[in-house]
C-alpha positions in Angstrom: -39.8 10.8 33.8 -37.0 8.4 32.9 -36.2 8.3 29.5 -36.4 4.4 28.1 -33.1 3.7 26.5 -32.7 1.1 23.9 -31.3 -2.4 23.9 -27.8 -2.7 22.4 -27.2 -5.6 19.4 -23.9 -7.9 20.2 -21.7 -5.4 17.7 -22.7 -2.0 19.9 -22.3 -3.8 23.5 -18.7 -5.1 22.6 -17.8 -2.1 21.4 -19.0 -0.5 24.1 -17.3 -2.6 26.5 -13.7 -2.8 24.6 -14.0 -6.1 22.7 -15.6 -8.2 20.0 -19.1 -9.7 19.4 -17.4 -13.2 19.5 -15.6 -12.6 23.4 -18.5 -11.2 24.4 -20.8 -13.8 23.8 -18.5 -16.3 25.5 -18.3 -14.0 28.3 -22.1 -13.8 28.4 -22.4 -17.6 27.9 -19.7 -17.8 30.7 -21.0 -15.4 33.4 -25.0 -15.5 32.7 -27.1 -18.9 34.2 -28.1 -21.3 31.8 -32.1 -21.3 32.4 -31.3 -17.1 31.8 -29.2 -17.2 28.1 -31.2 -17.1 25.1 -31.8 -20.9 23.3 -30.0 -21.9 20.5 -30.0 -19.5 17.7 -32.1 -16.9 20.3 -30.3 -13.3 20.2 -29.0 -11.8 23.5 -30.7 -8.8 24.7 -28.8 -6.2 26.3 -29.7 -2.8 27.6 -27.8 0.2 27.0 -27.8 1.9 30.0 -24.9 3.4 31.6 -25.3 1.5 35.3 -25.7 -1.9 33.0 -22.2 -0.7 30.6 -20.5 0.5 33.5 -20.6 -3.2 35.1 -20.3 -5.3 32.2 -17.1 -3.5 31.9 -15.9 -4.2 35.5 -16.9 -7.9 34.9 -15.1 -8.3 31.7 -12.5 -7.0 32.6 -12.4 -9.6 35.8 -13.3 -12.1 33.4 -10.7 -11.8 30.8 -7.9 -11.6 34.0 -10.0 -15.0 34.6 -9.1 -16.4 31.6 -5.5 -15.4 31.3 -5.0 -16.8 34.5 -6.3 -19.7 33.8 -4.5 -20.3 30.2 -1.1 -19.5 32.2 -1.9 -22.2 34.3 -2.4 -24.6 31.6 0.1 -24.0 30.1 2.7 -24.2 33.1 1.3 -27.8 33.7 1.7 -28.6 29.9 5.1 -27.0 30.3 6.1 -29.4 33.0 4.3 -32.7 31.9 6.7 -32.2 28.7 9.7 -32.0 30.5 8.8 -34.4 32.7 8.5 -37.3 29.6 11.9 -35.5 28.5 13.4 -36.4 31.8 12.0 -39.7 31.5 13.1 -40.4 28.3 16.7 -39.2 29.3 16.4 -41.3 32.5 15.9 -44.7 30.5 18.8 -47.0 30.4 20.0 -48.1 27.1 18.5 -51.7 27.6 15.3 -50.3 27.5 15.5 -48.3 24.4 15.5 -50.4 21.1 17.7 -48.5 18.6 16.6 -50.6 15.8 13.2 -49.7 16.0 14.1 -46.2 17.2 11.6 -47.0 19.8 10.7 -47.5 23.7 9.7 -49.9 26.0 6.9 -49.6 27.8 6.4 -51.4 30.8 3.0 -52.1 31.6 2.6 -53.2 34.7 
């Protein structure tokens, strides 16, 4: 006979798992099908077995590598579409920079 184990709140399966109530519902509204997510102001249900922890974990852990990856990347492109302006800012001729008004042209064409 299999003992029934009991369904974990938010608090006890992020703890469980190595992170914060907050993370992991992203991570569950991130990873879990729409039509399969509790409605708006529903509660997520989530059972405490071992098999279920021991993959949530592995998951996560993906997850989060997911995310960083992903925040690196936008943050490369942000990194180059700034110095891009700053190279076309420096690249402007002094013609087409109004020092009275401390402004630029913009041609557009």
């Amino acid at each position: 006979m299999t003992a029934k184990t009991a369904d974990l709140t938010t608090r006890e399966f992020a703890e469980a798992i190595g992170t914060d109530p907050k993370t992991l519902r992203k991570f569950l509204r991130s990873t879990t099908p729409r039509d399969e997510q509790p409605g708006k102001g529903g509660r997520w249900v989530l059972p405490g077995t071992k098999s279920v922890l021991t993959k949530a974990r592995k998951d996560f852990a993906k997850w989060q590598k997911d995310q960083a990856d992903a925040a690196a990347e936008r943050a490369a492109k942000a990194a180059k579409d700034a110095q891009d302006a700053v190279d076309e800012v420096e690249g402007l001729d002094e013609d087409e920079v109004d020092s009275d008004q401390d402004s630029i042209e913009v041609d557009e064409d």
